[in-house]
KOLZAFI-932090 format. One record per residue (C-alpha): residue number from 1; residue in one letter; z, y, x. Coordinates in steps of 0.1 Angstrom, whole numbers. Last residue first. Layout:
KOLZAFI-932090
LOGU;NUM;A;Z;Y;X;
...
end
This chain:
KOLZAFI-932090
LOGU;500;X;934;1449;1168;
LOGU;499;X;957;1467;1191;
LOGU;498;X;948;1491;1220;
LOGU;497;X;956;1474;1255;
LOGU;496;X;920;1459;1262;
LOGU;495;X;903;1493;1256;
LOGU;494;X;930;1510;1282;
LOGU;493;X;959;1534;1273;
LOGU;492;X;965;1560;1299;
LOGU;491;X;1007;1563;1294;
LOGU;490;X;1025;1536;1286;
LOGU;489;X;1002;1507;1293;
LOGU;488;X;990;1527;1329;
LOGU;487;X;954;1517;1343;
LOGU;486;X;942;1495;1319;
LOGU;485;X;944;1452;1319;
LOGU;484;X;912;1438;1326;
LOGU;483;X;901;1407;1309;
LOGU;482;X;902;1374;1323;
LOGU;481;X;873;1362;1338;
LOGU;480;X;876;1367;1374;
LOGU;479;X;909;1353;1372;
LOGU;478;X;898;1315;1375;
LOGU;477;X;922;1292;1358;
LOGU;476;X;890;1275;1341;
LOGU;475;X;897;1259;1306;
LOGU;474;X;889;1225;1313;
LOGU;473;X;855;1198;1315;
LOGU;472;X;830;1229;1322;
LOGU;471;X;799;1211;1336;
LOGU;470;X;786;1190;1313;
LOGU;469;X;749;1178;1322;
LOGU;468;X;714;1189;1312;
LOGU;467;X;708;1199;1349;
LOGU;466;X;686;1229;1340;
LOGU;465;X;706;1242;1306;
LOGU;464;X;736;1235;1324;
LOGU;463;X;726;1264;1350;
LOGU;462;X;718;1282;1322;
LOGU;461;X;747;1282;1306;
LOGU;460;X;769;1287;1336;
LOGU;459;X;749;1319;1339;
LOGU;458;X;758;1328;1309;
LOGU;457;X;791;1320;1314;
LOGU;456;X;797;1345;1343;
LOGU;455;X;775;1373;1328;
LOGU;454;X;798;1366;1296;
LOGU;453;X;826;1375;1318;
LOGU;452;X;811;1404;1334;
LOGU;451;X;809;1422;1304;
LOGU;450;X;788;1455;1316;
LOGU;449;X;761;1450;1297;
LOGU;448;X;779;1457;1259;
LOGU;447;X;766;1446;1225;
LOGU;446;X;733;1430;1238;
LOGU;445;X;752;1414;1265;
LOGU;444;X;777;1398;1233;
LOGU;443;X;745;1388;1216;
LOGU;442;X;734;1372;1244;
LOGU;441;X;767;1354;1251;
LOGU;440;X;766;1345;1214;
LOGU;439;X;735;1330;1210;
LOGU;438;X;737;1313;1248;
LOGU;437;X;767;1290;1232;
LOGU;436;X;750;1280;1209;
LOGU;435;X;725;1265;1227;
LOGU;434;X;745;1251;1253;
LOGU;433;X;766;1232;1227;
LOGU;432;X;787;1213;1254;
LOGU;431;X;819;1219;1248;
LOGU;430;X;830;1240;1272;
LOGU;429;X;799;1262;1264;
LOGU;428;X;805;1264;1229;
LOGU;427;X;840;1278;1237;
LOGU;426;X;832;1302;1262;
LOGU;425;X;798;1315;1239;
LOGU;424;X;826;1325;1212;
LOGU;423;X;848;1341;1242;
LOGU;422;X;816;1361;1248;
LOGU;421;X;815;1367;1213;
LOGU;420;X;851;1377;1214;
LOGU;419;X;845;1406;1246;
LOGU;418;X;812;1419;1227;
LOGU;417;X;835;1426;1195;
LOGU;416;X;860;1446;1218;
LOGU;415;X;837;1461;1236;
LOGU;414;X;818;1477;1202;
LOGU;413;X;852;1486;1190;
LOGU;412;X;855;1485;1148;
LOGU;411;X;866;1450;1153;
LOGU;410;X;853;1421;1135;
LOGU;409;X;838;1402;1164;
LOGU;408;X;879;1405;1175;
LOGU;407;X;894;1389;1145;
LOGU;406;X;864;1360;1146;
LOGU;405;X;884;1352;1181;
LOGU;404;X;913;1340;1165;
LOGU;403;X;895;1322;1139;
LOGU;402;X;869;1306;1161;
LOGU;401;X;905;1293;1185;
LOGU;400;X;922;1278;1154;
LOGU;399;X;888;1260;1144;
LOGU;398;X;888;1247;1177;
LOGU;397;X;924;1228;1178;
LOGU;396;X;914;1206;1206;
LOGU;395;X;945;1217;1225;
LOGU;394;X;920;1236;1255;
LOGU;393;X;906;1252;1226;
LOGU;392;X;941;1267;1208;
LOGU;391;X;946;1278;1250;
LOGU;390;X;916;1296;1253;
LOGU;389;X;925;1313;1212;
LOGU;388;X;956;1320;1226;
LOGU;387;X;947;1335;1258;
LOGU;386;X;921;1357;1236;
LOGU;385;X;944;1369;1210;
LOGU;384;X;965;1381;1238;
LOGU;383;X;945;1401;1258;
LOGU;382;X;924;1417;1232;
LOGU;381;X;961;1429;1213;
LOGU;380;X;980;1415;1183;
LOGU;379;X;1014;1439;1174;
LOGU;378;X;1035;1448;1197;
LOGU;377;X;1065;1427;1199;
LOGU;376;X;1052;1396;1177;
LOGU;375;X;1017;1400;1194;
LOGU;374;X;1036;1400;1230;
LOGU;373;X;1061;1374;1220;
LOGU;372;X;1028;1349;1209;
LOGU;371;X;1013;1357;1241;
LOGU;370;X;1042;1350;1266;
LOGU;369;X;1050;1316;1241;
LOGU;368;X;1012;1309;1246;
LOGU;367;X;1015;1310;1287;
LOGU;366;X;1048;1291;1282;
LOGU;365;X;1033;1262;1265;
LOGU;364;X;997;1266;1288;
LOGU;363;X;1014;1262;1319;
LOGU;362;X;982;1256;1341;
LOGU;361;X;989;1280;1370;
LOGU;360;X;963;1304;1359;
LOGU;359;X;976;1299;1321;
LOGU;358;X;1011;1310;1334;
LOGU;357;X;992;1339;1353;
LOGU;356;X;979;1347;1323;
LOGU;355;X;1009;1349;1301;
LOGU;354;X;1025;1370;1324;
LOGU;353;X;994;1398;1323;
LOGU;352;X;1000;1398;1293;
LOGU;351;X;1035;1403;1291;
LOGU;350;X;1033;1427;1315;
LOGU;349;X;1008;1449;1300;
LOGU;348;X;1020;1453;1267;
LOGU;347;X;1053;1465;1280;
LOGU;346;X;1087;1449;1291;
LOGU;345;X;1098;1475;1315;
LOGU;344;X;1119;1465;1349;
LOGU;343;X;1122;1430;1335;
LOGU;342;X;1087;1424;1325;
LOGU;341;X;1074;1437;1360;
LOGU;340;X;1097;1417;1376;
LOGU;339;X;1085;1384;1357;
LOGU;338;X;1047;1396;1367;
LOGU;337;X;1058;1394;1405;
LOGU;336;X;1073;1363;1404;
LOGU;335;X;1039;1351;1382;
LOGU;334;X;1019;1364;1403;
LOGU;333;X;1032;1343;1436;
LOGU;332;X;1029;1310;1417;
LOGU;331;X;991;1320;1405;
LOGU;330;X;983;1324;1438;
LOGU;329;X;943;1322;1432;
LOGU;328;X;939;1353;1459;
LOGU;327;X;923;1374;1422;
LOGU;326;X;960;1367;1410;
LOGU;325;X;982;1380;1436;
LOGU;324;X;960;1408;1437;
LOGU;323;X;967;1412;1396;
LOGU;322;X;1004;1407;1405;
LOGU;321;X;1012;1432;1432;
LOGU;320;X;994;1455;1407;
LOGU;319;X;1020;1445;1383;
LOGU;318;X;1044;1446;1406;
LOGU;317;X;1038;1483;1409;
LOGU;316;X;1038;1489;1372;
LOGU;315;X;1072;1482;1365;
LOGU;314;X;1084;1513;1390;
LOGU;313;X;1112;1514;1412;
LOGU;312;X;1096;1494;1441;
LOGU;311;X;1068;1522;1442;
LOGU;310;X;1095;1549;1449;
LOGU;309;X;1099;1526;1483;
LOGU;308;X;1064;1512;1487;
LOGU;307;X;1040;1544;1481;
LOGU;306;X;1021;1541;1508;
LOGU;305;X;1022;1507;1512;
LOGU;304;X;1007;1504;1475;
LOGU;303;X;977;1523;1492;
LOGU;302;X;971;1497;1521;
LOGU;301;X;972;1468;1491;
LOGU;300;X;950;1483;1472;
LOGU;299;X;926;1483;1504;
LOGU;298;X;929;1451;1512;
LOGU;297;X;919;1437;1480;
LOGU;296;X;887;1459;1476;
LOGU;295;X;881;1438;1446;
LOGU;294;X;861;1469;1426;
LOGU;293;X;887;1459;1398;
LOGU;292;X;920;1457;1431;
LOGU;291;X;904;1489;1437;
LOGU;290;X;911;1502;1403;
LOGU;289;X;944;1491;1397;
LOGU;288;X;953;1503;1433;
LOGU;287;X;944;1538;1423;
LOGU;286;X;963;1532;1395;
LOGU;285;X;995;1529;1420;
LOGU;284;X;987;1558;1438;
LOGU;283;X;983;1576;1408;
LOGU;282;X;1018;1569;1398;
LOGU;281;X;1035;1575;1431;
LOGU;280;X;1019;1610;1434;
LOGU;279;X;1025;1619;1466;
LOGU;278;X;989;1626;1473;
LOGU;277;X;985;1651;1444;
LOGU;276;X;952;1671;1448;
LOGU;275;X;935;1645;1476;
LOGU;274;X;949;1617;1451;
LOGU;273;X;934;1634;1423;
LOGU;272;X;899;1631;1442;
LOGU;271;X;907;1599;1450;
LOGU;270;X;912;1589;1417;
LOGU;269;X;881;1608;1409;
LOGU;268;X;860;1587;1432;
LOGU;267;X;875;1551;1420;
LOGU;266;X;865;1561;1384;
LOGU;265;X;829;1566;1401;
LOGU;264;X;832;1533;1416;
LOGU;263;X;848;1513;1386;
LOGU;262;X;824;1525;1359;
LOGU;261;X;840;1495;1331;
LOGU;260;X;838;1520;1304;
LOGU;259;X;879;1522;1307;
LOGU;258;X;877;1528;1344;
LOGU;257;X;854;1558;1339;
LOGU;256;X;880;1571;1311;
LOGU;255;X;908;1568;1336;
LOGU;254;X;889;1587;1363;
LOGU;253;X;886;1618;1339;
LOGU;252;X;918;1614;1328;
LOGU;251;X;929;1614;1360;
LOGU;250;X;906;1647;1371;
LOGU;249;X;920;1661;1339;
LOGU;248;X;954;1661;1347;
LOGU;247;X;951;1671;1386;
LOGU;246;X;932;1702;1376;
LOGU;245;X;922;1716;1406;
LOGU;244;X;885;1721;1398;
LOGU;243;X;896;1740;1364;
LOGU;242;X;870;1756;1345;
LOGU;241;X;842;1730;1348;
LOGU;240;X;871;1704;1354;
LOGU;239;X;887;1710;1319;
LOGU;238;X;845;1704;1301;
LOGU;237;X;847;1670;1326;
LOGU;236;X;875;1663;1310;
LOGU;235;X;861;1669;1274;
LOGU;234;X;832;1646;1292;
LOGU;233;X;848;1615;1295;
LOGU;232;X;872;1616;1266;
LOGU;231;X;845;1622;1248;
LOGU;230;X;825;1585;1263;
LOGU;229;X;857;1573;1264;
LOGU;228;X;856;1569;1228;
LOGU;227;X;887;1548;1225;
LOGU;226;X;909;1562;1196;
LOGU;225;X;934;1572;1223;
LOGU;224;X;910;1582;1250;
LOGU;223;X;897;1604;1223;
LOGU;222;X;931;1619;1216;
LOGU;221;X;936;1623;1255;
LOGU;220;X;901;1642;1257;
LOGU;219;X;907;1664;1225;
LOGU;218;X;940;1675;1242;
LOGU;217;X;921;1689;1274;
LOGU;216;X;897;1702;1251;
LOGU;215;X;920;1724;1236;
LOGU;214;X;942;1735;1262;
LOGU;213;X;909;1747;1281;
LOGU;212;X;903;1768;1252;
LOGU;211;X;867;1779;1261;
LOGU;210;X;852;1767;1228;
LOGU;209;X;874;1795;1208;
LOGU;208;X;866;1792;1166;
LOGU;207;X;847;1758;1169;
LOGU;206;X;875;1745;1193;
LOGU;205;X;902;1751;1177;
LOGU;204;X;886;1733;1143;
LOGU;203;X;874;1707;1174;
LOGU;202;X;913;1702;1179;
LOGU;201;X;921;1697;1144;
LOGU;200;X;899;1671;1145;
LOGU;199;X;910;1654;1176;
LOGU;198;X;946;1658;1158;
LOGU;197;X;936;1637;1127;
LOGU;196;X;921;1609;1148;
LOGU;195;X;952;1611;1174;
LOGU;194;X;976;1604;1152;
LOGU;193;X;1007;1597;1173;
LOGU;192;X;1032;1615;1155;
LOGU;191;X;1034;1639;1181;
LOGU;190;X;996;1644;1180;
LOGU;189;X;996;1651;1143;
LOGU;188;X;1023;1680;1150;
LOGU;187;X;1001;1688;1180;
LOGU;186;X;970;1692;1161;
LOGU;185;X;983;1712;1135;
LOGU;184;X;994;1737;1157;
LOGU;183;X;961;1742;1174;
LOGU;182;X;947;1742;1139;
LOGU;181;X;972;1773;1129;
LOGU;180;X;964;1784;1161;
LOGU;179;X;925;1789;1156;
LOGU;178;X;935;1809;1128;
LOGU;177;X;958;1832;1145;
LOGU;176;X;930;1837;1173;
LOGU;175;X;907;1847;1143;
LOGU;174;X;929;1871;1129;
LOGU;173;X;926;1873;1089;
LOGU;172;X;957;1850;1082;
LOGU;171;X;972;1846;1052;
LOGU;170;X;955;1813;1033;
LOGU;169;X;959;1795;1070;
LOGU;168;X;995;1813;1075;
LOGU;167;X;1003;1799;1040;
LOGU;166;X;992;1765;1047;
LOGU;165;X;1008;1759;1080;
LOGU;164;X;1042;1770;1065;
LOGU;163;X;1038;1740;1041;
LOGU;162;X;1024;1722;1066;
LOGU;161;X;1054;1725;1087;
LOGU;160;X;1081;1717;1064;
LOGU;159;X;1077;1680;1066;
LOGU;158;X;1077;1678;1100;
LOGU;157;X;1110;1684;1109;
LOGU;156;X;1106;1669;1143;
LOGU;155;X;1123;1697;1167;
LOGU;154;X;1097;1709;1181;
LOGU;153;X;1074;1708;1150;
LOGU;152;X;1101;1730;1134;
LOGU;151;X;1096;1752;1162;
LOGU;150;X;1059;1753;1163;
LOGU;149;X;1065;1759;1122;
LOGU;148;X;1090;1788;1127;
LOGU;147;X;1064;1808;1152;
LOGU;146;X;1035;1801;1128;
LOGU;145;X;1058;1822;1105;
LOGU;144;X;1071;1850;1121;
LOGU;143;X;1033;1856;1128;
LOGU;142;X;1028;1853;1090;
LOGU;141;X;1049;1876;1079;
LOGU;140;X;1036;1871;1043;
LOGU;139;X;1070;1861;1030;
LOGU;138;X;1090;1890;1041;
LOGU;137;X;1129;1892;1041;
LOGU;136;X;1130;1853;1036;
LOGU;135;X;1102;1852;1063;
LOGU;134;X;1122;1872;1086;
LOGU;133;X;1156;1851;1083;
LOGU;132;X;1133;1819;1090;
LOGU;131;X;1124;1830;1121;
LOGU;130;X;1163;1835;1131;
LOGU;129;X;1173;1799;1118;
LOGU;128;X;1145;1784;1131;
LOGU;127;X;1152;1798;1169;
LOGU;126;X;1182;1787;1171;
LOGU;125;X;1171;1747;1163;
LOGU;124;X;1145;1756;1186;
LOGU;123;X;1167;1766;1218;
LOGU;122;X;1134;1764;1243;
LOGU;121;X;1144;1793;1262;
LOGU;120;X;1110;1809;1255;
LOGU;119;X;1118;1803;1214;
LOGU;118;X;1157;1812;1219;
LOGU;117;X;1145;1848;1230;
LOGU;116;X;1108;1850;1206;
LOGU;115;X;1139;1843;1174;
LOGU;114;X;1163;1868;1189;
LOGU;113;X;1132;1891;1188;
LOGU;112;X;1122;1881;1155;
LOGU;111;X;1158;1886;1141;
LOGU;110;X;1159;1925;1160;
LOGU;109;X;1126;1936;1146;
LOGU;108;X;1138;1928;1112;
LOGU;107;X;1175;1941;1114;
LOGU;106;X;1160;1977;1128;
LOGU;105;X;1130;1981;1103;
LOGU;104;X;1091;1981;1108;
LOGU;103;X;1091;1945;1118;
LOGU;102;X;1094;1934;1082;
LOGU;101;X;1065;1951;1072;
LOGU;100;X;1033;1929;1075;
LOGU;99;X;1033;1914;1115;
LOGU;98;X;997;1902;1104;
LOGU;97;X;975;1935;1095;
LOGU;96;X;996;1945;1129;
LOGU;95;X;978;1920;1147;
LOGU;94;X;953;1939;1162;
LOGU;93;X;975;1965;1171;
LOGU;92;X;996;1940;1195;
LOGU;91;X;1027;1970;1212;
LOGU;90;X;1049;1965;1182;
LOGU;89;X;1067;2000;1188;
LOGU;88;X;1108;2005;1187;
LOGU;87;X;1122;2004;1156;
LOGU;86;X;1145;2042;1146;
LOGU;85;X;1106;2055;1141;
LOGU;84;X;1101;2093;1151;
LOGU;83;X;1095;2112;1123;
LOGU;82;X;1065;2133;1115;
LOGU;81;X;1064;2162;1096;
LOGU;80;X;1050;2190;1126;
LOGU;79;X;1056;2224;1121;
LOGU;78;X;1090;2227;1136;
LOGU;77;X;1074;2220;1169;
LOGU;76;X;1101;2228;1196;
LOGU;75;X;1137;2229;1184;
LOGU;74;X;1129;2201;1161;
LOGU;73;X;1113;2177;1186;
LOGU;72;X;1134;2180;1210;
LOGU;71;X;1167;2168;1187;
LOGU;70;X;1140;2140;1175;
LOGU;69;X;1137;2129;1210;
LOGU;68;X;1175;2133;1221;
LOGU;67;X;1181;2110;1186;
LOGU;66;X;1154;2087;1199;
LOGU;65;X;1168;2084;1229;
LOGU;64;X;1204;2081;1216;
LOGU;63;X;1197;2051;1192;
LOGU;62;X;1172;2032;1211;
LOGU;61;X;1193;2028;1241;
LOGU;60;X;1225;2016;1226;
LOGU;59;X;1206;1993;1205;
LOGU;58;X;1184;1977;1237;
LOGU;57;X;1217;1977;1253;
LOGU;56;X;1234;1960;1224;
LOGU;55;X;1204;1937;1220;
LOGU;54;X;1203;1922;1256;
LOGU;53;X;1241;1914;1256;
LOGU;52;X;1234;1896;1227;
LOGU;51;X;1208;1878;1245;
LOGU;50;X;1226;1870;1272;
LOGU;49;X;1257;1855;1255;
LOGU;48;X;1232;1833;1235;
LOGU;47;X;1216;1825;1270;
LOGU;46;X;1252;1824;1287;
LOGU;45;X;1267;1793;1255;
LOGU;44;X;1233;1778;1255;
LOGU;43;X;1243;1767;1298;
LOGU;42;X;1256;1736;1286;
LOGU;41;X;1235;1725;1261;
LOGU;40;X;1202;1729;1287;
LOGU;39;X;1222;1711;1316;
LOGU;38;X;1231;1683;1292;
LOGU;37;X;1195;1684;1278;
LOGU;36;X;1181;1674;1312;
LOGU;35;X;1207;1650;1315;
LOGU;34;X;1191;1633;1292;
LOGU;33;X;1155;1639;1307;
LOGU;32;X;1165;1623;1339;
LOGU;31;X;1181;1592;1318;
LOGU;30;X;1147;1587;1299;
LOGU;29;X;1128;1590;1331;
LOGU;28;X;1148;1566;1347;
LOGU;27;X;1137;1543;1316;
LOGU;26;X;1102;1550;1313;
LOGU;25;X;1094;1550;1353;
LOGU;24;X;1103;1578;1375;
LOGU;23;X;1082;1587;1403;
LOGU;22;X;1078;1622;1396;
LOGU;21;X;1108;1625;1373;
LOGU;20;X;1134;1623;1406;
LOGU;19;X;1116;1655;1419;
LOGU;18;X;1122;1673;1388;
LOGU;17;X;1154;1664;1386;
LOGU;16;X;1168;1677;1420;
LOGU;15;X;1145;1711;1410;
LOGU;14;X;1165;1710;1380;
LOGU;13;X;1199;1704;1401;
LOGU;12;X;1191;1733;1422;
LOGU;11;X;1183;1754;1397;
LOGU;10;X;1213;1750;1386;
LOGU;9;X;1234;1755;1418;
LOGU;8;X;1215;1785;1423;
LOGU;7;X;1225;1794;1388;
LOGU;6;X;1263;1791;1392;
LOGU;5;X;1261;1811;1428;
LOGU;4;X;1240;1840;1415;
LOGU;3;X;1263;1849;1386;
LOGU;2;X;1283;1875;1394;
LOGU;1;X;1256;1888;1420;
end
């Protein structure tokens, strides 16, 4: 009980932490995990205490047992030639084809047990240094190995992993140590946010162990990331088979719905992860997103009540506040709430969604300074090529607006290319060429059904086509067709937030 008191207090203030995290937004969160690493740096000092305290018991221990046992042994079967070993035994005999030689002594075993010791305590810079000492003793330990590579991974040395990765790869005979090389692989690629090489590393896992739950969850977020929501979809669905409780997947699940523009199913599993987690601030809040897209005003607005004090710390809250704001036609009222949303977080999504409600309410110099500052921050976007291509067309400058939205009929994303011909069709429409104008919008339905927005004009089309008369004389302020912003910018990237 030396120690009780100190550690209670400890986990105290994790448990304190982990509750803050839950409805942190990206800069809390950066604090909370700060002072995260505080705790961790200051109690190193009692794990690396521990740990030798561990070894000279486990020494002490191993040295007069097995001299008692080999005393025993020689008074009673003098016949017998073998010795018991000094290292105590690797208890994974399918592996030991892997583990080589270097466990077999005292010093080996004991550096890839202080390396497994700072490995579960996280310690990776530790850890390294003790892997490293086996591999120098014996290259084609290749468990050792893999261990020092998920470290250096850990700590962002990347360039040495894949030359570790290699040899185990080349090394290896286990199946299950194959399949982690690629498991490995994939989060290194993941980490540096290359989601198309990690996806197939992933399926590599996937091909040698297709129940990996781990696995497939990770192939959904990569294919989320490259936009085929149609894997991310189902590799969720894959999770959910073997996990109904899995809050992670059922979101992802939902997200990937909402992204293919399936707003009542996505709206389903969103509950369903609200049932698992319901004081989950951030789910709350895309829950809202989606209702606000099914316009079930009222009811977004009864689940942002929910969550209305943690909710007030987060960017993303206003930013619903805004969208309802928005579909109500009080462009005044979403813009206040856009502005907070910029200042809590300044991310794709509230600049956009800024630079709307200025074009809602008609101030199309700000509303382009909004997109311009967005493509300049992030790089160019659906959202904001298309406000400034509506607001290039309300100048008169139309061949500035056709080359703006020729960028998106150009992208690799089927809904991104139907979204700029139906912004094509826009333009034509507003001026008049009805003909035209009905090209593009059926081309852009032929692309993708579910655009709402070329629904809208197409049907304005026709209507004009009847009458034979103008009808759109301005850009239209109307919010029902401006596109969708995701669920989360930071963390559940929609179609309309990935760059073009």
């Amino acid at each position: 009980m030396l120690f009780h008191k100190s550690f209670e207090r400890l986990l105290r203030a994790v448990d304190r932490i982990a509750k803050q995290l839950a409805t942190a937004d990206t800069q809390q969160r950066q604090y909370l995990l700060q002072e995260l690493e505080e705790l961790r740096t200051l109690c190193n000092p009692f794990f690396e205490m521990w740990i030798k305290f561990e070894d000279q018991i486990e020494a002490l221990h191993d040295q007069y047992t097995n001299d008692s046992t080999f005393e025993d042994q020689e008074q009673t079967t003098h016949s017998e030639n073998t010795v018991t070993p000094s290292a105590p035994h690797i208890s994974a005999p399918t592996y030991m084809t892997e583990f080589s030689t270097a466990l077999l002594s005292d010093q080996g075993y004991h550096f890839f047990r202080k390396g497994l010791g700072y490995f579960d305590l996280l310690m990776f810079h530790e850890s390294i240094d003790e892997f490293k000492k086996i591999v120098d003793m014996d290259p084609d330990m290749v468990v050792a190995r893999l261990y020092l590579a998920i470290s250096l991974i850990a700590t962002g040395a990347y360039e040495e992993v894949n030359t570790h990765l290699d040899i185990v790869q080349q090394t290896a005979t286990d199946h299950v140590l194959r399949a982690a090389v690629h498991d490995t692989r994939a989060q290194m690629y993941m980490r540096q946010n290359n989601p198309r090489s990690a996806i197939k590393e992933l399926n590599a896992v996937l091909s040698i162990n297709s129940t990996y739950s781990d696995a497939v969850f990770n192939r959904a977020v990569c294919a989320y990331l490259l936009g085929d929501y149609s894997l991310a979809q189902n590799s969720a669905a894959q999770v959910l088979s073997l996990d109904k409780q899995d809050i992670d997947a059922w979101r992802l699940y939902g997200a990937a719905l909402y992204a293919k523009g399936d707003f009542s199913t996505a709206c389903k599993a969103y509950q369903k992860t609200r049932d698992l987690a319901p004081k989950h601030v951030q789910v709350a809040i895309e829950m809202a997103t989606i209702l606000v897209s099914l316009r079930r005003l009222n009811e977004a607005e009864a689940v942002l009540r929910e969550v209305t004090i943690q909710g007030r710390k987060m960017s993303a809250y206003y930013g619903v506040l805004g969208e309802i704001a928005l579909h109500r036609g009080n462009a005044k009222e979403a813009i206040i709430f856009f502005k907070k949303q910029a200042t809590l977080t300044r991310t794709k999504a509230s600049l956009q969604r800024l630079g709307w409600a200025l074009y809602a309410d008609k101030r199309f110099d700000e509303a382009a300074q909004c997109f311009e500052h967005h493509i300049h921050t992030f790089g160019q976007s659906l959202q904001a090529v298309i406000g400034l291509a509506r607001i290039a067309s309300h100048r008169g400058k139309l061949m500035t607006a056709r080359a703006l939205l020729q960028k998106l009929v150009r992208d690799e994303r089927y809904k991104v290319r139907a979204q700029g011909l139906s912004e094509i069709g826009r333009m034509y429409l507003e001026q008049g060429d009805i003909d035209r104008a009905k090209r593009y919008l059926h081309s852009s339905l032929a692309l993708d059904r579910t655009q709402e927005s070329a629904l809208v004009f197409l049907g304005v089309a026709m209507r004009q086509h009847a009458l034979e008369t103008p009808i759109l004389s301005e850009p239209t302020a109307s919010t029902e067709i401006v596109p969708a912003s995701g669920i989360d910018s930071t963390s559940l990237l929609s179609d309309t937030e990935t760059t073009t």
